[in-house]
C-alpha positions in Angstrom: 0.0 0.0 0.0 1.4 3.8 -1.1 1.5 6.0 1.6 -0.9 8.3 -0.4 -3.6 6.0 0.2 -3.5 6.7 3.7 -6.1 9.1 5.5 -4.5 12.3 5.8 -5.2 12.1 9.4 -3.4 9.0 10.4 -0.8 10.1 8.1 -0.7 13.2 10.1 -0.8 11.4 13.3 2.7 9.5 12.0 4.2 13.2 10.9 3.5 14.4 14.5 5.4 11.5 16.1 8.5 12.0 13.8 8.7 15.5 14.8 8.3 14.7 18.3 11.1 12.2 18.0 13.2 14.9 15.8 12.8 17.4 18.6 13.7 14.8 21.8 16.7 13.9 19.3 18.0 17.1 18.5 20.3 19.5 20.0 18.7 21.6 22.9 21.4 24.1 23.3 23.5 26.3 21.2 27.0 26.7 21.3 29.2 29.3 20.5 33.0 30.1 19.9 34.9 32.7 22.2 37.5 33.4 19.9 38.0 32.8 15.9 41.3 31.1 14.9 43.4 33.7 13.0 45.2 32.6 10.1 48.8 33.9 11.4 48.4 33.0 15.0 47.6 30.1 16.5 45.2 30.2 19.5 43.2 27.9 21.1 39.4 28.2 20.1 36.6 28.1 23.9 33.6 26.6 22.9 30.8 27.6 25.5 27.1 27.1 25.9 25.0 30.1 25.0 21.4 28.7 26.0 18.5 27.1 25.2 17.3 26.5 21.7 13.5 28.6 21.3 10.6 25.5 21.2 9.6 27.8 17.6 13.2 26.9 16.2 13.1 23.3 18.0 10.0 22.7 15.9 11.1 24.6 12.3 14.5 22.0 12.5 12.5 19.2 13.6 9.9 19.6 10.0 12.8 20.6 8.2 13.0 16.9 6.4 9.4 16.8 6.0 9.3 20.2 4.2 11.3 18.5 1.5 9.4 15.5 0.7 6.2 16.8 -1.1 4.0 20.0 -1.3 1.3 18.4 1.1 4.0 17.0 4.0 5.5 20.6 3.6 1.7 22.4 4.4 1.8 20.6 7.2 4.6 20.9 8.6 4.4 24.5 8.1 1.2 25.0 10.0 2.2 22.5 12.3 5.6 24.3 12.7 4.2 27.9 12.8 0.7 27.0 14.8 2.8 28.0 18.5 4.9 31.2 17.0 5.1 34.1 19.5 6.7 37.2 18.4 8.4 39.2 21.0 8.6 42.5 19.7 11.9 45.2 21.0 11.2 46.8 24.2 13.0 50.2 25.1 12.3 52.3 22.0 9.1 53.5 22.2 8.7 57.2 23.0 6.0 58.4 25.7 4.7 61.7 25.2 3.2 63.2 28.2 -0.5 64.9 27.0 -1.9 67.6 29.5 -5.6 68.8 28.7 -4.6 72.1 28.4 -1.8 71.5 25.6 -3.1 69.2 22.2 -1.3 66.7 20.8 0.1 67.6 17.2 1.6 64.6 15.1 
């Protein structure tokens, strides 16, 4: 039997239990380097931990296969990859303009 002939829901179903595996076997961390190797010197290179990888990127690398094999694996994987996506927008920039009711506020 083709794997096409499958319900899309049990296929589903086996898509979701690769990723989950994907995720609990990929790396969890990210690593950096505290010093690149010059080409005229030679130092020694520190590796060191720079935190936790976000559960949105966890989930992108862990569909990243699935994405390749064929346009309806890669719709799913994309809304099944993008269905927990917070966006944390930058703090710190935004301007507060104190209003009075005597004064109005020109933009």
């Amino acid at each position: 039997m083709h794997i096409k002939a499958f319900p899309f829901e049990i296929v589903s179903a086996i898509l979701k239990e690769v990723v989950q595996s994907n995720i609990n076997d990929g790396p969890v961390y990210t690593f950096g380097l505290a010093q690149a190797p010059l080409a005229s010197r030679k130092s020694s290179v520190q590796r060191y931990v720079k935190g936790f990888v976000q559960p949105e990127m966890l989930r992108w690398d862990a569909t990243s296969a699935i994405r390749q094999v064929c346009w309806q694996w890669h719709e799913w994987a994309i809304e099944y990859a993008l269905s927990s996506v917070s966006i944390s927008r930058f703090r710190g920039g935004e301007v507060s303009i104190p209003t009075s009711a005597s004064s109005p506020v020109l933009f």
